[in-house]
N, C-alpha and C positions, 0 to 999 in steps of 0.2 A: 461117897464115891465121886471120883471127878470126871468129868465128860472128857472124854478125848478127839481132838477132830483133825481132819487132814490137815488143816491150818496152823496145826501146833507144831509141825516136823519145824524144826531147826531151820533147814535149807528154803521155805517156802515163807516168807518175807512180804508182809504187806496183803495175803491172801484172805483178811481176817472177813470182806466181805462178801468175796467166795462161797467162804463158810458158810455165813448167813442165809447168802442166796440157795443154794443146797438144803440146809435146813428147813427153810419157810419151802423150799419145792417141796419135800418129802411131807409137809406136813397141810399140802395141798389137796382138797378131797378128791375122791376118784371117780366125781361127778361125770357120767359119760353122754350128757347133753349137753351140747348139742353134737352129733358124731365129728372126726374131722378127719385129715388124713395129712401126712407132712410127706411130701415128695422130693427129691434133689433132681433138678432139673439142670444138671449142668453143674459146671466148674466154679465153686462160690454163689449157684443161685437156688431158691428152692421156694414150694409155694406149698401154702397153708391152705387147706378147702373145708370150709367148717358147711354142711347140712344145714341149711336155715329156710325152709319149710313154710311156707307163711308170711314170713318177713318182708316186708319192704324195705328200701334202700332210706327212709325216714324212720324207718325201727333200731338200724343198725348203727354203731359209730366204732373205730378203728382209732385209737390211740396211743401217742407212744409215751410210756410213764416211767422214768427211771428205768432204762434201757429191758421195758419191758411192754411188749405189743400187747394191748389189752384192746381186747374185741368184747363187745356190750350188746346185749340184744334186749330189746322191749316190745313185746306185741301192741299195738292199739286199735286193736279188732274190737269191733262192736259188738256185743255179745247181748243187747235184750232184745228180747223176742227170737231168739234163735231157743231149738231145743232139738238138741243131741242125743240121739238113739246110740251112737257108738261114736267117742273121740279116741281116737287113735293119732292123731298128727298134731303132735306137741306144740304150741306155741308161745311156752313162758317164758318168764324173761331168764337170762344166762348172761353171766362174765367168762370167761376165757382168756387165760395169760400164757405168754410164752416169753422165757426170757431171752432176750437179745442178746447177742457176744459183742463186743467191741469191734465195729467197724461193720455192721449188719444192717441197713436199710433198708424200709419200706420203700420197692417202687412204685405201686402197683396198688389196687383194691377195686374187685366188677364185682355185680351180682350177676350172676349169671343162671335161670332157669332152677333156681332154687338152692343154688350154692356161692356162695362168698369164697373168692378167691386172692388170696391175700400174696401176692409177690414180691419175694427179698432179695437183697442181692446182697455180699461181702465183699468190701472196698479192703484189699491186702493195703497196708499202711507199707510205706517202702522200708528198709531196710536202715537201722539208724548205728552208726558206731560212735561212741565219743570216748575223746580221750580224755581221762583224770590225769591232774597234773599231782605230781608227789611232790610234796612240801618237805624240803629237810627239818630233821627236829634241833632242838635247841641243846 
């Protein structure tokens, strides 16, 4: 049986890594730590607030990896001689990606009171027409 993908239509030209990107999304687990929430804050802007509980701003790092925001979290909480009758506030380590559209910048990254707030904006690219010159044939 052959896989068929949106990138095979005829008319969609060049979208092969579209495709890809779609695919590795869908086959992303539905890991829901750490929480976050995606907001649109306006015309082209929008912020990302992931729940990081524990973390410090030397725990955290904010990356842009092939137009994709990747948020990394690592506890380095000292843990001997502590002893936990009840842990309830998660503090493992987490990756987190989101992928970027073309023209989408980070402006922005605070810890704020136990949330990381990650601010984007999209830079609309202006408007481009060019002319093809037709070549007569032989």
């Amino acid at each position: 049986m052959t896989r068929v993908s949106f990138a095979s239509h005829p008319f969609l030209l060049g979208f092969e890594q579209l495709d890809r990107l779609v695919e590795r999304t869908a086959k992303s687990g539905n890991d829901s730590y750490p929480p976050y929430n995606i907001e649109q804050r306006g015309e082209g802007a929008y912020r990302i607030t992931l729940a990081v509980a524990g973390f410090r701003e030397d725990d955290l790092s904010v990356t842009i990896e092939d137009n994709q925001l990747v948020i990394r979290g690592r506890s380095s909480e000292d843990e001997e001689g502590r002893v936990f009758l009840h842990r309830g506030i998660a503090t493992r380590q987490f990756q987190r990606s989101f992928v970027l559209a073309d023209g989408v910048e980070v402006s922005s990254a605070r810890l704020d009171c136990g949330l990381l707030h990650v601010d984007l904006e999209r830079h609309e690219p202006e408007g481009v027409v060019r002319r093809i010159e037709i070549v007569r044939g032989r």
